[in-house]
DRENDO-1510 file (C-alpha; in Angstrom, 1 decimal, always signed):
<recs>
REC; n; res; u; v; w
REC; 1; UNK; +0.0; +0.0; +0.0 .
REC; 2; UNK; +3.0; +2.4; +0.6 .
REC; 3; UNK; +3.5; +2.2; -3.2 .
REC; 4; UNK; +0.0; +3.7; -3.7 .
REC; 5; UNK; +0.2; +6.3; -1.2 .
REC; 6; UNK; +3.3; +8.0; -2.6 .
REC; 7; UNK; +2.5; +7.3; -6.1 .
REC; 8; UNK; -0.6; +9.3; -5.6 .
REC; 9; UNK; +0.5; +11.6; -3.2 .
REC; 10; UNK; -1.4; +10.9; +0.0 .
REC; 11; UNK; -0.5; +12.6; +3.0 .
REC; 12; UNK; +0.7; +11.0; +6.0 .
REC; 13; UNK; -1.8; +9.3; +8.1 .
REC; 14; UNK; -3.3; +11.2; +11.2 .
REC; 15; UNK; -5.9; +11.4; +13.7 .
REC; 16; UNK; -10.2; +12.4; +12.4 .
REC; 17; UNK; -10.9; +14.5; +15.0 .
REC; 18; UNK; -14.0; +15.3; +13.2 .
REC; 19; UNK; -15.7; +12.1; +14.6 .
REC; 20; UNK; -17.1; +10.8; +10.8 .
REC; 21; UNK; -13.8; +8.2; +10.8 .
REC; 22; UNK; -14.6; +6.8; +14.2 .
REC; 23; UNK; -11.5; +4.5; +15.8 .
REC; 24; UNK; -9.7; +5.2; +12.1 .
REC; 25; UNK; -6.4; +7.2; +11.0 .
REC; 26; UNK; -6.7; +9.2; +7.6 .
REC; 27; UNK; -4.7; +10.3; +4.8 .
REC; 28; UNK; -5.7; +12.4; +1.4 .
REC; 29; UNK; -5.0; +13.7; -1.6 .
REC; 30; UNK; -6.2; +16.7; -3.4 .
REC; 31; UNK; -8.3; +16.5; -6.5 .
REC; 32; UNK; -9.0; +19.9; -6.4 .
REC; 33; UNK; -9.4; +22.6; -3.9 .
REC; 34; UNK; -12.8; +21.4; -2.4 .
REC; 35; UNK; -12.8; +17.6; -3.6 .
REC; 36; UNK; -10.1; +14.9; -2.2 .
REC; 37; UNK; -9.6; +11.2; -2.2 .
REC; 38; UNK; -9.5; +10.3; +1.4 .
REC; 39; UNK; -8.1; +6.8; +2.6 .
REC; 40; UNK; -9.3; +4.7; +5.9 .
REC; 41; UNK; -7.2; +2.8; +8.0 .
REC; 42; UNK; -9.2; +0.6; +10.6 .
REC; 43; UNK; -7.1; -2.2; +12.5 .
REC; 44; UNK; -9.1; -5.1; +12.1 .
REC; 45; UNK; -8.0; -8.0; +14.1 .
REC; 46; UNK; -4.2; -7.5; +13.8 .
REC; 47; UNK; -4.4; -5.9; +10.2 .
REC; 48; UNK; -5.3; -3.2; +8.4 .
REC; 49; UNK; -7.8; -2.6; +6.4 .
REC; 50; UNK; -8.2; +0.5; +4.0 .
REC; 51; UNK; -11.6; +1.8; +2.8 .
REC; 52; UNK; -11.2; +4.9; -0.2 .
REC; 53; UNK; -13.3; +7.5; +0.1 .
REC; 54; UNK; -14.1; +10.6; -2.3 .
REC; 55; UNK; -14.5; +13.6; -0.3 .
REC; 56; UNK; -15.8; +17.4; -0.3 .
REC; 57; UNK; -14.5; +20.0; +2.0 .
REC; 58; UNK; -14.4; +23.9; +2.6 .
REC; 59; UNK; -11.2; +23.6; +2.5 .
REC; 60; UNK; -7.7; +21.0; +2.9 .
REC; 61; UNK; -7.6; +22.6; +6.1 .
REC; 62; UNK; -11.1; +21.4; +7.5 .
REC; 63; UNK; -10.2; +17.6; +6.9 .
REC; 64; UNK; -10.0; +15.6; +10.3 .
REC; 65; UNK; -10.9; +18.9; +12.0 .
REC; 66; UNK; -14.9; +19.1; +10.7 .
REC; 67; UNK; -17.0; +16.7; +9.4 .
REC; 68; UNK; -17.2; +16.9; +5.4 .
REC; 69; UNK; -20.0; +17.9; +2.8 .
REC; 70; UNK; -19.9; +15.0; +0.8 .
REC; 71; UNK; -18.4; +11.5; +1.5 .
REC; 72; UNK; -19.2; +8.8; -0.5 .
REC; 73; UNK; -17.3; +5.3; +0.0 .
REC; 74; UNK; -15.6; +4.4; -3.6 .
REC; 75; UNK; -14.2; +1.1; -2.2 .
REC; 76; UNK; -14.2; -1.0; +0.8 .
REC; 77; UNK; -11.0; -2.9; +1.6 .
REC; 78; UNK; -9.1; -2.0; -1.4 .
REC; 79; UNK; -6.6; -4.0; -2.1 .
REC; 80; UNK; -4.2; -2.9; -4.5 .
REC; 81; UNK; -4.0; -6.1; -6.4 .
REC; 82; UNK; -7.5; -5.7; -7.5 .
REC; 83; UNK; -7.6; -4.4; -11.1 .
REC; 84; UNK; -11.2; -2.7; -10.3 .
REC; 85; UNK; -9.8; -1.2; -7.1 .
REC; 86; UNK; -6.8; +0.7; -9.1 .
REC; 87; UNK; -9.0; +1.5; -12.1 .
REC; 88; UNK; -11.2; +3.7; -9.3 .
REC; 89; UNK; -8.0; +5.9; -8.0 .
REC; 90; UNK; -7.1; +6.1; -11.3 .
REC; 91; UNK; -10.5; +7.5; -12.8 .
REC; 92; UNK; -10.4; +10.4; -9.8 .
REC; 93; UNK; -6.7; +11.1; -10.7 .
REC; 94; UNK; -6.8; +11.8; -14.0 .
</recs>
């Protein structure tokens, strides 16, 4: 997963203190200046499990600190090895 985080430019993973990612760690990227991918990381029984979100925000500065406008879950437990799961981040990105 480290691959995908750099090659797409995700931000280190920190604490939602906005409450909408309960018990979860964050990262993003920015599509935009209102409209980012966000990833999930739960800890699941001794692994971890990443859920891709798209995202709408006032701004980069509100994520993890307020609760978004939009947030719709793209796909749950993406696994990089999935040719549907990359074919998602790729549509956003480009």
């Amino acid at each position: 997963m480290e691959n995908v985080f750099k090659y797409y430019e995700f931000s280190s993973f920190f604490e939602d203190k906005s409450e909408t990612f309960l018990e979860s760690s964050i990262s993003y990227t920015e599509l935009n200046e209102q409209y980012f991918l966000i990833f999930e990381k739960k800890k699941i029984v001794e692994r971890e499990v990443y859920n891709l979100y798209v995202s709408k925000y006032k701004s980069k500065k509100s994520i993890g600190a307020e609760k978004p406008e939009i947030l719709e879950l793209l796909v749950e437990n993406y696994d990089k090895s999935i040719p549907e799961h990359r074919i998602i981040i790729k549509k956003y990105m480009y």
